[in-house]
DOPALO-34906 format. One line per field, with one value per residue: residue number from 1; x, y, z of N, C-alpha, C, O in turn. Coordinates in steps of 0.1 Angstrom, whole numbers, plus 5000, padded with zeros to 4 digits. Example, Ala and Ser with C-alpha at 12.3 -4.5 7.8 and 13.67 -1.06 7.14 Angstrom:
num	(1; 2) .
n.u	(5132; 5128) .
n.v	(4943; 4978) .
n.w	(5078; 5071) .
ca.u	(5123; 5137) .
ca.v	(4955; 4989) .
ca.w	(5078; 5071) .
c.u	(5132; 5129) .
c.v	(4967; 5000) .
c.w	(5078; 5079) .
o.u	(5142; 5134) .
o.v	(4967; 5011) .
o.w	(5085; 5080) .
***
This chain:
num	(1; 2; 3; 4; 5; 6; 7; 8; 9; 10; 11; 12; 13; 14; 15; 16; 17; 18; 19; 20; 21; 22; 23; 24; 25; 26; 27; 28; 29; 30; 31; 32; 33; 34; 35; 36; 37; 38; 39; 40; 41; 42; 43; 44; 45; 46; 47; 48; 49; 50; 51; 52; 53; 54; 55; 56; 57; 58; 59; 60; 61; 62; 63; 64; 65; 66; 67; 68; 69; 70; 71; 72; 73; 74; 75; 76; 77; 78; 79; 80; 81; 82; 83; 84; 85; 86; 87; 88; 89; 90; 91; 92; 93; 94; 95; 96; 97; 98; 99; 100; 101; 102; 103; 104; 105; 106; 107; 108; 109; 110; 111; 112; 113; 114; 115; 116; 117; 118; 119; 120; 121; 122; 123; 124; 125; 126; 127; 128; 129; 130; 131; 132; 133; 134; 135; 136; 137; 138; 139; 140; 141; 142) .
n.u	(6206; 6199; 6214; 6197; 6203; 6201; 6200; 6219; 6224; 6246; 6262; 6250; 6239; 6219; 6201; 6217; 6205; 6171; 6141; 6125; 6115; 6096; 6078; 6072; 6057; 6035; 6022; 6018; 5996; 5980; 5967; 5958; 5938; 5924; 5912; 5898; 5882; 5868; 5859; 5840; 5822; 5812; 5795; 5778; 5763; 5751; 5734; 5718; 5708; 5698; 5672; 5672; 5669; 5678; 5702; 5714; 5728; 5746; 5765; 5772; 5784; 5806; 5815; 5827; 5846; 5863; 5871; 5885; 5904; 5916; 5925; 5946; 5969; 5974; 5991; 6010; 6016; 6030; 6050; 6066; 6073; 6085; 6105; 6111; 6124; 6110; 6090; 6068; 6042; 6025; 6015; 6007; 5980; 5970; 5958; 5941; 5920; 5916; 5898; 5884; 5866; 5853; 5840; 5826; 5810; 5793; 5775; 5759; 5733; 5734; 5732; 5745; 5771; 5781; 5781; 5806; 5827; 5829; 5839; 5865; 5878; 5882; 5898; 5922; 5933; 5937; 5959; 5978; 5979; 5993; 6014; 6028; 6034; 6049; 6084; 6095; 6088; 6106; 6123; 6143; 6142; 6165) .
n.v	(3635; 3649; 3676; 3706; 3728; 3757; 3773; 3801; 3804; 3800; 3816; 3823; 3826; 3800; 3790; 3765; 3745; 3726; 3734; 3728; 3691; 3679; 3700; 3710; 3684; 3685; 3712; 3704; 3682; 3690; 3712; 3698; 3684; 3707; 3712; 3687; 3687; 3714; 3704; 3685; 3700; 3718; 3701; 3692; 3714; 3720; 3700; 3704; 3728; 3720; 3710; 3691; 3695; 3685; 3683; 3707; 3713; 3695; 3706; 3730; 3718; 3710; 3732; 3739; 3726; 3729; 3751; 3748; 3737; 3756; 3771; 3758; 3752; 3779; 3783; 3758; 3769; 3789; 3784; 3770; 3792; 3815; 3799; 3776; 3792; 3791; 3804; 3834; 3838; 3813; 3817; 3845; 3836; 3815; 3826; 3845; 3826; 3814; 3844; 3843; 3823; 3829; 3847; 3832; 3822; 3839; 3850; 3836; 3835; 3852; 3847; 3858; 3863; 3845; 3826; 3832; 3838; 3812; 3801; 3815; 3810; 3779; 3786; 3802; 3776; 3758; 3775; 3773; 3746; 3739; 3753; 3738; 3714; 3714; 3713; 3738; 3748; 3735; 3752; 3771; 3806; 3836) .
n.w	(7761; 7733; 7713; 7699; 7677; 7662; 7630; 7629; 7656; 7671; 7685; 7707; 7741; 7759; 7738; 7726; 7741; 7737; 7748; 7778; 7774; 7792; 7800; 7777; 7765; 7788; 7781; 7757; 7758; 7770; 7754; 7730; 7750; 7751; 7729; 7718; 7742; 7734; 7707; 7716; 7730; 7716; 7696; 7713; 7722; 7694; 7691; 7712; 7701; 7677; 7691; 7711; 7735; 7765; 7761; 7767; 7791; 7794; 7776; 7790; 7810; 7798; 7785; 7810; 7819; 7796; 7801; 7826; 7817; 7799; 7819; 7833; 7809; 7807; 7829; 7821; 7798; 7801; 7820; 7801; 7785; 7804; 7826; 7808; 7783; 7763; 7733; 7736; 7726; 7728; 7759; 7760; 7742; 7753; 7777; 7770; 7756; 7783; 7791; 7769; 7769; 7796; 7790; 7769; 7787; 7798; 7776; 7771; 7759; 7740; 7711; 7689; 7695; 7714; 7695; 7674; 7690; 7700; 7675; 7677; 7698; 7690; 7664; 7678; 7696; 7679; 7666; 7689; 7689; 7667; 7669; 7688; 7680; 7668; 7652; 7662; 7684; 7703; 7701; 7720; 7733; 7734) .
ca.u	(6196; 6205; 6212; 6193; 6212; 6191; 6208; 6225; 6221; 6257; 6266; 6237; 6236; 6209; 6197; 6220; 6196; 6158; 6131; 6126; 6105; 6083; 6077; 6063; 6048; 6028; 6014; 6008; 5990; 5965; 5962; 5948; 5924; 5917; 5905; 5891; 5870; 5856; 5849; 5828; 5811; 5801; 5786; 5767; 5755; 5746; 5727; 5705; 5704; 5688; 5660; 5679; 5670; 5687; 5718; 5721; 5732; 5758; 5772; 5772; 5797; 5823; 5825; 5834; 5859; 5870; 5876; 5898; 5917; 5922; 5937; 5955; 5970; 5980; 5998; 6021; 6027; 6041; 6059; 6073; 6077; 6098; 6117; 6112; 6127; 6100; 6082; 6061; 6028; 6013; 6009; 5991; 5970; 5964; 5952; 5931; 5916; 5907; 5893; 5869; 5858; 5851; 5828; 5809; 5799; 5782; 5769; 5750; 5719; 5733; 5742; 5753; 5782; 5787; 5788; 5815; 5837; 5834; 5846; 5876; 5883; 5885; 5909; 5932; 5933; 5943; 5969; 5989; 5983; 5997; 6030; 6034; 6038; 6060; 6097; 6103; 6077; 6114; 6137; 6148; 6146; 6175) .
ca.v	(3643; 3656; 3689; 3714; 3740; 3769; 3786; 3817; 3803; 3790; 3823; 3825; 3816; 3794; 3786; 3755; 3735; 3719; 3738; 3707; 3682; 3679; 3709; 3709; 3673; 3689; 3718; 3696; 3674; 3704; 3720; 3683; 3682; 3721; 3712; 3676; 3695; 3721; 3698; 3677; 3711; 3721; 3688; 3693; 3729; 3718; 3691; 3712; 3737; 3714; 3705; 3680; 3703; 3674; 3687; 3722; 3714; 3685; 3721; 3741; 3709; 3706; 3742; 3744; 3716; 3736; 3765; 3742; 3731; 3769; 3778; 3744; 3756; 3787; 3776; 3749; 3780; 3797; 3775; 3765; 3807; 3819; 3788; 3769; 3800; 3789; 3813; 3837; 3838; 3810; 3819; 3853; 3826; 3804; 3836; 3849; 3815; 3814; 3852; 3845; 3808; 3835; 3858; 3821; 3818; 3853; 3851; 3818; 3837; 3859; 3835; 3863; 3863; 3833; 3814; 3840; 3840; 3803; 3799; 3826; 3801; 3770; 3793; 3801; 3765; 3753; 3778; 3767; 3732; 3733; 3754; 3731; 3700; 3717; 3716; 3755; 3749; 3728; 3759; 3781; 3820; 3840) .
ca.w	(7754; 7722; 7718; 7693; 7675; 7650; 7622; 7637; 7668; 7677; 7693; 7717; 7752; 7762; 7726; 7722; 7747; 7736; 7756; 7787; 7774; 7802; 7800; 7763; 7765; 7789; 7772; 7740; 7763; 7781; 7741; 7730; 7758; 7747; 7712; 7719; 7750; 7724; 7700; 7726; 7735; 7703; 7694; 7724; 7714; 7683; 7692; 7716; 7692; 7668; 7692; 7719; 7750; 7777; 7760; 7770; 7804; 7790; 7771; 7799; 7818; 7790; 7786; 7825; 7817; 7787; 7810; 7835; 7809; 7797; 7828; 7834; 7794; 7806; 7837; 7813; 7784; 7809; 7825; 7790; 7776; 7810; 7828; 7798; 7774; 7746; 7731; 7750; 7720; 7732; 7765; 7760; 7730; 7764; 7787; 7757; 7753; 7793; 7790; 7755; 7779; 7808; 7778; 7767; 7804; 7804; 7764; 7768; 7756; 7725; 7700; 7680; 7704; 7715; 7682; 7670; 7697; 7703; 7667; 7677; 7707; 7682; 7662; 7691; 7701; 7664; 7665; 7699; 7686; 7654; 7676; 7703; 7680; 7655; 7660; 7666; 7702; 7715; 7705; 7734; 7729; 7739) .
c.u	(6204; 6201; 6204; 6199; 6205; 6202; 6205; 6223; 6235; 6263; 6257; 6232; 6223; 6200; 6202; 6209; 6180; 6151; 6130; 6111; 6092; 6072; 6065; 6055; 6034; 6017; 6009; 5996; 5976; 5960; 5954; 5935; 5917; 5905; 5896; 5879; 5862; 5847; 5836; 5817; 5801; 5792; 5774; 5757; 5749; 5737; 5715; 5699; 5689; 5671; 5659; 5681; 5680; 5701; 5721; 5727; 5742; 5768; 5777; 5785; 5811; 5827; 5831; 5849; 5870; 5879; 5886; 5910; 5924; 5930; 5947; 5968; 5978; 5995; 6011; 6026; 6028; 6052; 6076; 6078; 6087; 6105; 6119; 6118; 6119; 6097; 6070; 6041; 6018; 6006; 6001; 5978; 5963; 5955; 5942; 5921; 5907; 5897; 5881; 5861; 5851; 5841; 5821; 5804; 5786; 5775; 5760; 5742; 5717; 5741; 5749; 5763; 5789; 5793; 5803; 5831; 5840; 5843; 5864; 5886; 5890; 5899; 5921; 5940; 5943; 5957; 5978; 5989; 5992; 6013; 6035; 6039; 6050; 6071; 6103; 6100; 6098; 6126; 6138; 6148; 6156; 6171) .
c.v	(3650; 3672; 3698; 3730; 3748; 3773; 3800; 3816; 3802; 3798; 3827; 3821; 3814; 3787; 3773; 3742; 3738; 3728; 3725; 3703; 3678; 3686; 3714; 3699; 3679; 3700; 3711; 3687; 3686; 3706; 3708; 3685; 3695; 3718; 3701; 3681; 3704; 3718; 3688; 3690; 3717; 3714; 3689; 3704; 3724; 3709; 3695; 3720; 3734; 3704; 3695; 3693; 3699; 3680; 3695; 3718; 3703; 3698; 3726; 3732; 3708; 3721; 3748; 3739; 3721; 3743; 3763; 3743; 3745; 3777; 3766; 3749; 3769; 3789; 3774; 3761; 3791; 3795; 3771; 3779; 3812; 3809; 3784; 3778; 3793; 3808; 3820; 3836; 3825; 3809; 3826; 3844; 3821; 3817; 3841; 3837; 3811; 3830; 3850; 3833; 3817; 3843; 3850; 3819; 3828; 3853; 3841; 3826; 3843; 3852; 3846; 3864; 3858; 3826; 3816; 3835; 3822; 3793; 3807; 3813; 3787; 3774; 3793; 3787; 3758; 3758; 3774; 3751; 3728; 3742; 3745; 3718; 3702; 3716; 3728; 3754; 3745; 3741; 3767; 3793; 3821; 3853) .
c.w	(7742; 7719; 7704; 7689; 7662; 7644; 7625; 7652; 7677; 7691; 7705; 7727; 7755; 7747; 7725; 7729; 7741; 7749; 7765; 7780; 7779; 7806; 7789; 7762; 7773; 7787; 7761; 7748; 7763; 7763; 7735; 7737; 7755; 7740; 7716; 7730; 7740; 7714; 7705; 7723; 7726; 7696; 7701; 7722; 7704; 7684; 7702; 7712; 7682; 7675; 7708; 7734; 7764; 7772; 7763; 7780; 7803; 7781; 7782; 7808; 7805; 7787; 7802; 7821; 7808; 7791; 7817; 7830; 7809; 7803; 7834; 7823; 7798; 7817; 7827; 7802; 7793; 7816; 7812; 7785; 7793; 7819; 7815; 7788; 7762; 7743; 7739; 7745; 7725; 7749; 7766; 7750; 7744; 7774; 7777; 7762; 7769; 7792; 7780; 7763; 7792; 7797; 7774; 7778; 7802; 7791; 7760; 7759; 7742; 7720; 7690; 7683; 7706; 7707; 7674; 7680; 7705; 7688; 7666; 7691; 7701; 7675; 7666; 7695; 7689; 7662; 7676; 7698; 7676; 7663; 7681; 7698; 7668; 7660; 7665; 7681; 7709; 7711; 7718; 7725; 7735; 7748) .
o.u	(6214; 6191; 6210; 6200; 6204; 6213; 6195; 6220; 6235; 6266; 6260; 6221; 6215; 6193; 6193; 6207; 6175; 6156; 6134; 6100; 6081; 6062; 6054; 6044; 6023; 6005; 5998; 5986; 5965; 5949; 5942; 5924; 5905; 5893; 5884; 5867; 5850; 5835; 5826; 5806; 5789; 5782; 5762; 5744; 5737; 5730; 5704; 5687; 5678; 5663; 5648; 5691; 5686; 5711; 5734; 5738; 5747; 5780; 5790; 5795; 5822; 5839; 5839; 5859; 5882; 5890; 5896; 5921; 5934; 5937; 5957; 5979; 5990; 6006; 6020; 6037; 6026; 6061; 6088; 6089; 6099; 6117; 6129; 6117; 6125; 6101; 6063; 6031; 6006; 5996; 5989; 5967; 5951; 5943; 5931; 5914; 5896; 5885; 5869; 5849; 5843; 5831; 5809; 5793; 5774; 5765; 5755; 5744; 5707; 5753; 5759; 5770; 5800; 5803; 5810; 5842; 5849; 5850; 5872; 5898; 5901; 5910; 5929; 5952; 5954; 5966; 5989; 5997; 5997; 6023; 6047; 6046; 6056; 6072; 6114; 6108; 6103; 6137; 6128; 6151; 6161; 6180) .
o.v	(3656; 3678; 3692; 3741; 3741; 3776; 3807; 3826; 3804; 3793; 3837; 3815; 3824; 3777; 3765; 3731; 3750; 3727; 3714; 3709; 3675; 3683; 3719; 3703; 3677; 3698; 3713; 3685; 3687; 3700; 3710; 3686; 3694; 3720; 3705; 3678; 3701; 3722; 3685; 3689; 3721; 3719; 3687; 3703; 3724; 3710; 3691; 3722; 3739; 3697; 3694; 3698; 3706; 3681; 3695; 3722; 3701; 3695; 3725; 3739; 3704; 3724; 3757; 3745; 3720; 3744; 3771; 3746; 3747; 3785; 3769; 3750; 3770; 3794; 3782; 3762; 3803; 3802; 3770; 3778; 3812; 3814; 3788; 3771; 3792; 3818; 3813; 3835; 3827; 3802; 3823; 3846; 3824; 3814; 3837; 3839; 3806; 3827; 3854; 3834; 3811; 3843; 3853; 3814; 3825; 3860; 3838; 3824; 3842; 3850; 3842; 3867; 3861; 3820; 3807; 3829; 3820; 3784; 3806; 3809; 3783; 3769; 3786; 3788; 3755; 3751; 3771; 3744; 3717; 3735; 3743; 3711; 3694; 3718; 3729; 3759; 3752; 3741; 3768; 3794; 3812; 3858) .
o.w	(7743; 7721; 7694; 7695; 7652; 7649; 7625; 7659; 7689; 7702; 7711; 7726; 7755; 7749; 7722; 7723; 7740; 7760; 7760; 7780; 7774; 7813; 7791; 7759; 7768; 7790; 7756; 7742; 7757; 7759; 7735; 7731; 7756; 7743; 7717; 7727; 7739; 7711; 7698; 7717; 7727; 7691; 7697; 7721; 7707; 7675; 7700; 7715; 7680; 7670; 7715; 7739; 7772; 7779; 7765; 7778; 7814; 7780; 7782; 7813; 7807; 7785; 7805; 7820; 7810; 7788; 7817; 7834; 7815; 7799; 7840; 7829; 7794; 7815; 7823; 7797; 7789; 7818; 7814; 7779; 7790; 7819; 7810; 7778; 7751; 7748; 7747; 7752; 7727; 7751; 7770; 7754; 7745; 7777; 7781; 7773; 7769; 7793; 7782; 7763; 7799; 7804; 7774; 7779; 7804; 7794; 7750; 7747; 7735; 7722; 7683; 7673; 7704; 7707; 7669; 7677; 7713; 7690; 7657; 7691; 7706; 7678; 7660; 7696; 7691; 7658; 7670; 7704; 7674; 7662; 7680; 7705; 7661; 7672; 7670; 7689; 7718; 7717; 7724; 7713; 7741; 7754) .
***
């Protein structure tokens, strides 16, 4: 395995080693299924919204799924932020992200709510996707 070394890092134990791989692969994996789940779900919303009543209840299954994932998500960025010495932001991002999925459960009915906070969820999601595949996701903290 090749090793990973940061500027100003040299002097800094635990830094010279890559966060584990398996570790990250699996978070990028869950954060994927995050986004690609919401985007399903919103499709789905939107599509009952506009009229397609049979859809609400194909919504209401992918935001469960969403939800799995969310705490599946939070599991692996934690796993990756204290064994894994990653970073610790996108675990609270991942526990957020199950908490606002625990707030669309209970807001089905006020879209002023829902629609907000399921664009805050999309957000969130974008943001630990665009970490996790960057190269900073494999440094080690110290």
């Amino acid at each position: 395995m090749q090793e990973v070394v940061t500027a100003g890092s040299a002097g800094s134990a635990g830094q010279g080693r890559p966060v584990s791989t398996g570790l990250l692969y699996g978070l990028r994996i869950l954060v994927v299924a995050q986004a690609a789940g919401l985007i399903v779900a919103a499709s789905f919303a939107g599509q009952a919204v506009n009229g397609d009543q049979s859809l609400s209840d194909t919504h209401v299954w992918a935001g469960m799924v969403v939800h799995l994932i969310a705490l599946l998500q939070i599991v692996a960025a934690v796993l990756v932020w204290r064994p894994g010495r990653g970073a610790g932001w996108p675990a609270l991002a991942s526990l957020g992200l199950f908490l606002i999925g625990m707030g669309q459960h209970f807001s089905w009915e006020m879209l002023g709510t829902h629609v907000p906070s399921g664009l805050t969820l999309f957000g969130l999601t974008v943001a630990v996707l665009i970490w996790a595949w960057s190269p900073r996701a494999a440094v080690r903290r110290s």
